[in-house]
ZATORSE-692402 format. One record per residue (C-alpha): residue in three letters; x negated, y negated, z negated. Coordinates in steps of 0.2 Angstrom, whole numbers, plus 5000, padded with zeros to 4 digits. Layout:
residues N
ALAXYZ;...
This chain:
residues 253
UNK424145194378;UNK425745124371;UNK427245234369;UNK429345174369;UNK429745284356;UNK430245424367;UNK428545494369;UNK428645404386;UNK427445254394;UNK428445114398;UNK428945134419;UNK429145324416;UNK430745434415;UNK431145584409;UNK431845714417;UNK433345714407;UNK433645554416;UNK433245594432;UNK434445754430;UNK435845654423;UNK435745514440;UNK435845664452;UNK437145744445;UNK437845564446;UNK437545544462;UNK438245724469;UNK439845684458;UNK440245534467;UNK439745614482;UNK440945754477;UNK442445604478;UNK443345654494;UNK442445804500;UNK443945894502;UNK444345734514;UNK442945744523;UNK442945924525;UNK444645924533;UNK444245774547;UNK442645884550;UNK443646034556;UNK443746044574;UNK445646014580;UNK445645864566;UNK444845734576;UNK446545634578;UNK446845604560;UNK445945454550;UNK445345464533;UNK446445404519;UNK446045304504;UNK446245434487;UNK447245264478;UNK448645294492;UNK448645494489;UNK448745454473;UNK449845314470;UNK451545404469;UNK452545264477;UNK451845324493;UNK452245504491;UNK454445484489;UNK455345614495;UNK453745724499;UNK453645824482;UNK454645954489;UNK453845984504;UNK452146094494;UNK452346194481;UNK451446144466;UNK451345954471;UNK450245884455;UNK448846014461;UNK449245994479;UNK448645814476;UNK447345834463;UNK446645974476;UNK446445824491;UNK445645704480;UNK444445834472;UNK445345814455;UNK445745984452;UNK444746064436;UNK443446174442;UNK443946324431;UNK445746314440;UNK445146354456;UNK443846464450;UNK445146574440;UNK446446564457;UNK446546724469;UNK446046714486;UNK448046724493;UNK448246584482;UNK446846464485;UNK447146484503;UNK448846424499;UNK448446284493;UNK447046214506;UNK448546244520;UNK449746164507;UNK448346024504;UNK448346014524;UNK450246004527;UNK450345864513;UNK448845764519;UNK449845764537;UNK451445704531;UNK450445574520;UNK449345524535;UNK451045474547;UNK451445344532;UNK449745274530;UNK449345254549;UNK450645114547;UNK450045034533;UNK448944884538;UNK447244974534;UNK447845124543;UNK448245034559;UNK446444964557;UNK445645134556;UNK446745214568;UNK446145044580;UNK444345084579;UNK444845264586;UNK445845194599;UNK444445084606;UNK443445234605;UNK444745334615;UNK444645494601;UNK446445524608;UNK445745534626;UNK446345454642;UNK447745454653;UNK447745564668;UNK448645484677;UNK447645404693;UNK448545214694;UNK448245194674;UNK446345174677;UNK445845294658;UNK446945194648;UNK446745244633;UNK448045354624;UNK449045344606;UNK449545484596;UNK451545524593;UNK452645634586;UNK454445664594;UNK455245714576;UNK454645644559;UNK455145834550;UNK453545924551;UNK454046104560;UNK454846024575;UNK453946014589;UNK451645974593;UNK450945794595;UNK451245694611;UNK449845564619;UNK450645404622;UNK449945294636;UNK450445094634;UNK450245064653;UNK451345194661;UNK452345224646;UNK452445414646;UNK452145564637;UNK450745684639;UNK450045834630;UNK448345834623;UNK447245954635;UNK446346054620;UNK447446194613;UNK446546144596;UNK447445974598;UNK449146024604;UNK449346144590;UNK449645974578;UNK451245934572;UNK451945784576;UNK452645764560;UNK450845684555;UNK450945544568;UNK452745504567;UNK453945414576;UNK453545244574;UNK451545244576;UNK451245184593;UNK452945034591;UNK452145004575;UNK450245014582;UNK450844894600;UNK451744764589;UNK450244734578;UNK449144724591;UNK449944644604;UNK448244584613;UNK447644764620;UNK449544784628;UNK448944824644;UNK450044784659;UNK451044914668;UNK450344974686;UNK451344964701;UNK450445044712;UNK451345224717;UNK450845374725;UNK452145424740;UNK451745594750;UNK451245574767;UNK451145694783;UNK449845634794;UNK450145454789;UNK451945454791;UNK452845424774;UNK454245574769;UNK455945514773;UNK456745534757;UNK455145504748;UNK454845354752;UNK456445294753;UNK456645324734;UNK454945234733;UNK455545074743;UNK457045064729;UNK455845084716;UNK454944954722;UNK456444844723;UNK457144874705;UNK455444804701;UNK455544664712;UNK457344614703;UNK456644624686;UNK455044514690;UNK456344394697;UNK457444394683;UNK455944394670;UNK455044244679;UNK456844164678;UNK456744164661;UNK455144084659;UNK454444254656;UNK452544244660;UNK452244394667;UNK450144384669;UNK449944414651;UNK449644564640;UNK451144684644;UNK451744624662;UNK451444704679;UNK449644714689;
């Protein structure tokens, strides 16, 4: 039998070879673990993955070098970069350190990208799948919710849930949720996210609930209701005045 010079029959491998294309394979499956680690924690279900060329790409991370110590590592560390002697040598305190420094960067790193174009697109995908959850509120029939955060400085204050029909604020029910910071959402995601999308604006409810007492409205109750409903009626009439049409995407049902 013929031989191809290696000591080998022609269709076989030696396993050198197929050695050398695992190690291949678990170092590109090594890219991002540290990524994918992090969105698989329970609590991280909000945030989207982002693409290591926008960690990277420095232009993307202005005025954030200061908010980790050690940012070249901080960033070598999320994209799985970091020499493996490094972390093997670092102390426990340390390397704890830097997975919550890694975690706090990849936050304030994540309120940029979600208003990139690609990051609007993933955070879409999440939003159709309601991974934010639903809007309690009865007369917004589950509308889906947006992420937000009511300072961009990380420290301030826990994400809010947006909803795009009633246009209020609500905390997220899991305690694992609400202990995000806001700062990883921003201020401008749900604007941003409404104005790019403009077709899933859903239109406001009018429908209110007044308290009743054996079918009888409460005075004061419903007469703040009747001018609500009035306001409402004004502005219909001044929006349809202006050739506003008001059965499309972001008017009143």
């Amino acid at each position: 039998m013929a031989t191809n010079g290696t000591g080998m029959r022609p269709g076989e491998t030696s396993t050198a070879s197929v050695d050398q294309t695992m190690d291949d394979t678990d170092s590109s499956d090594y890219m991002d673990m540290w990524i994918d680690l992090f969105l698989g924690r329970k609590g991280n279900e909000y945030f989207c993955d982002i693409d290591p060329d926008y960690i990277t790409d420095r232009f993307n991370l202005i005025n954030l070098q200061k908010t980790v110590s050690k940012f070249t590592q901080v960033i070598q560390y999320i994209v799985d970069e970091l020499d493996d002697n490094t972390l093997m040598n670092m102390s426990p305190t340390r390397a704890k350190q830097l997975d919550m420094d890694a975690a706090k960067f990849y936050g304030l790193v994540h309120a940029r990208y979600i208003i990139t174009i690609k990051g609007l697109q993933k955070m879409l995908a999440k939003y159709k799948d309601a991974d934010f959850g639903r809007c309690p509120r009865v007369y917004c029939n589950f509308q889906p919710l947006l992420p937000v955060g009511l300072h961009d400085v990380p420290g301030m204050d826990c994400v809010k849930l947006y909803c795009p029909s009633c246009e209020d604020l609500y905390i997220p029910k899991s305690t694992r949720h609400s202990s995000i910071d806001g700062a990883y959402f921003g201020t401008s995601f749900p604007g941003m996210f409404l104005q790019a999308f403009p077709d899933i604006v859903p239109k406001h409810p009018t429908k209110r609930y007044v308290p009743k007492i054996f079918g009888f409205e409460l005075h004061k109750q419903a007469q703040l209701a009747r001018w609500q409903e009035l306001q409402r009626l004004k502005l219909e009439k001044k929006l349809k005045g202006l050739s506003i049409d008001l059965s499309k995407s972001g008017g009143y049902k």
